[in-house]
C-alpha atoms as one frame of an Amber mdcrd trajectory, in Angstrom:
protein
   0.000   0.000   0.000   2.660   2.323   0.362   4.855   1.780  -2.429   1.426
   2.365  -4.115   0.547   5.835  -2.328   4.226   6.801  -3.180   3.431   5.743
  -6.647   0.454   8.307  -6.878   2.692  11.127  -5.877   4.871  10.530  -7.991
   2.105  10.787 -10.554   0.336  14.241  -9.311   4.045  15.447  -9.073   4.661
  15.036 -12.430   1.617  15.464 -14.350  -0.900  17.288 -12.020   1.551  20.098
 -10.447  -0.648  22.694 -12.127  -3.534  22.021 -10.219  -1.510  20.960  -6.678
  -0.477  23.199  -4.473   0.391  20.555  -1.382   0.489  17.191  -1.215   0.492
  14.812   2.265   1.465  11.061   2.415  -0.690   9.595   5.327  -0.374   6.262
   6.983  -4.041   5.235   5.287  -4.347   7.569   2.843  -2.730  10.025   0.571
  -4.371  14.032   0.781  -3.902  16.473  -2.158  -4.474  20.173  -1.816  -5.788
  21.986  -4.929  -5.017  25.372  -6.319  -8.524  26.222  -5.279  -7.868  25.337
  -1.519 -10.576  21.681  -1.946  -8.478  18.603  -0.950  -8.948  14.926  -2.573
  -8.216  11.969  -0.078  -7.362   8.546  -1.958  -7.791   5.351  -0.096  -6.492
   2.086  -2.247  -5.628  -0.603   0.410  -5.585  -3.369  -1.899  -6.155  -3.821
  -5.876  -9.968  -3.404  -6.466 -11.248  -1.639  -3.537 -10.278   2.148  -3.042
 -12.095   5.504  -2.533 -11.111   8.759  -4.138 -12.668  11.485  -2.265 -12.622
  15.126  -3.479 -13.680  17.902  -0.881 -15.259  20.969  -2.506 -16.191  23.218
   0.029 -19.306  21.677   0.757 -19.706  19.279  -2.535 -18.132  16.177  -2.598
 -16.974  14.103  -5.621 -16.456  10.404  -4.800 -15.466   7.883  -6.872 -15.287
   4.221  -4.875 -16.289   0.861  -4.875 -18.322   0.455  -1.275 -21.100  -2.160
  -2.158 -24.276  -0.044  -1.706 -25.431   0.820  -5.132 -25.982  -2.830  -6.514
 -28.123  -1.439  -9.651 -25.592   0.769 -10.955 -23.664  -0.980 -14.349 -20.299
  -0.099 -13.143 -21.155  -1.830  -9.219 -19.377  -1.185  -7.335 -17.872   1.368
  -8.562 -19.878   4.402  -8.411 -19.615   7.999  -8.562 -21.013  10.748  -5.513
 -21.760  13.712  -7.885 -21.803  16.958  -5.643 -23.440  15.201  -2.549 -23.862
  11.493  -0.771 -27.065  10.880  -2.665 -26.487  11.753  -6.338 -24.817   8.539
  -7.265 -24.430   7.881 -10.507 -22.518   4.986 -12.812 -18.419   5.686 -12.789
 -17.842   6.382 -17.096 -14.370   7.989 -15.430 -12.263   4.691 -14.706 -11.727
   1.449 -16.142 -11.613  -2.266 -14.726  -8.466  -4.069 -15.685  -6.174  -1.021
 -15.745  -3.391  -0.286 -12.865  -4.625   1.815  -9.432  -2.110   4.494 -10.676
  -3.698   4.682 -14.189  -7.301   5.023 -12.010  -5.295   7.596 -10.081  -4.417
   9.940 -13.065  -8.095   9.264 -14.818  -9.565  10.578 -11.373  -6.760  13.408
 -11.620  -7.575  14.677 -15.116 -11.324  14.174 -14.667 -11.028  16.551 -11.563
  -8.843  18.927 -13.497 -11.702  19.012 -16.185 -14.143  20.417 -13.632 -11.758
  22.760 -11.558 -11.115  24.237 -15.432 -14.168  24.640 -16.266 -16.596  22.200
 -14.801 -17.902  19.282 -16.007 -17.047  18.607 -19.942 -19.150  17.406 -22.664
 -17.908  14.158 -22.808 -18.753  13.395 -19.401 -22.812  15.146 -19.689 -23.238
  12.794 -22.446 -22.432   9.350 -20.731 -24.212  10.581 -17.814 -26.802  11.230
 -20.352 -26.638   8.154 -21.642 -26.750   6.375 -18.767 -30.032   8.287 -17.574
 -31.578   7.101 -21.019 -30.774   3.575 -20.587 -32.263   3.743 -16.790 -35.069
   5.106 -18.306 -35.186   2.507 -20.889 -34.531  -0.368 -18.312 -37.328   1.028
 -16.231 -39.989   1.093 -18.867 -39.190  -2.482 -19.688 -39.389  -3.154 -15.988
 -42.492  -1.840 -15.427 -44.533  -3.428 -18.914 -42.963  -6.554 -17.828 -44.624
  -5.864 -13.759 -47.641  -5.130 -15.938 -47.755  -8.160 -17.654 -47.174 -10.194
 -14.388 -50.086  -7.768 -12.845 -52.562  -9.174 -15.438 -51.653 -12.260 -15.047
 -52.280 -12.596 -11.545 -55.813 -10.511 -11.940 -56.418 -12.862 -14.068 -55.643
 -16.235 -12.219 -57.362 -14.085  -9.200 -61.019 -13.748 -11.181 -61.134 -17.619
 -12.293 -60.228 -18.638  -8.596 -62.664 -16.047  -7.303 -65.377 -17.065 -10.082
 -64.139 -21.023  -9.523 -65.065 -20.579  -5.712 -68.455 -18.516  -5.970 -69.860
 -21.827  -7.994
């Protein structure tokens, strides 16, 4: 774990110094301190569980895998958009890729937003996703409808079997 956290400094040294203005290597933890005075705490004890926290005054933007958001595509990786409750599916890293490559996706996704907030390409997956939730929800519900009549249905001929 800490070869790992030294591994991520070494990463917002040398690509994310524009946006760092501090940096702090903690026993559980590694802290960043941005140009605009939020901090980002990332948590990666072991390969596929890890937590990248990013303090905005009083937004946070979290991307981790706890496993409380089972009907998200990406579980359990999920994404805190400005608060606990917005979650949303993570479109910003990858399965099957290195923690440090994670690292600098998380890095140059925050950059995005402290430059100029959130970027097109990021609107339209969330879009996207919102579409296919929609989409997934319709189908859930005709098929719940289906099911509905059906057991109506087997509820009149019991109730008309039983009244003769």
């Amino acid at each position: 774990m800490f070869r790992r956290y030294l591994s991520f400094l070494k990463v917002a040294r040398d690509e994310f110094s524009d946006i760092l203005i501090d940096v702090e290597l903690h026993a559980d933890r590694v802290r960043l301190i941005l140009i605009d005075s939020s901090w980002i705490d990332v948590r990666y004890p072991v390969e596929d569980k890890f937590s990248f926290h990013w303090q905005r005054d009083d937004k946070i933007y979290r991307i981790d895998t706890a496993p409380h958001h089972k009907g998200i595509k990406s579980f359990p990786r999920h994404i805190h958009l400005g608060s606990e409750d917005n979650v949303i599916e993570d479109h910003v890293l990858e399965e099957n890729v290195s923690p440090e490559e994670n690292f600098r996706r998380f890095m140059e996704w925050v950059r995005g937003l402290l430059r100029g907030g959130l970027n097109k390409s990021f609107f339209l997956n969330v879009s996207r996703v919102k579409l296919n939730m929609n989409k997934e929800i319709e189908a859930i519900i005709e098929n719940l409808k289906g099911v509905s009549e059906r057991i109506e249905g087997a509820n009149v001929l019991v109730t008309g079997g039983a009244g003769l």
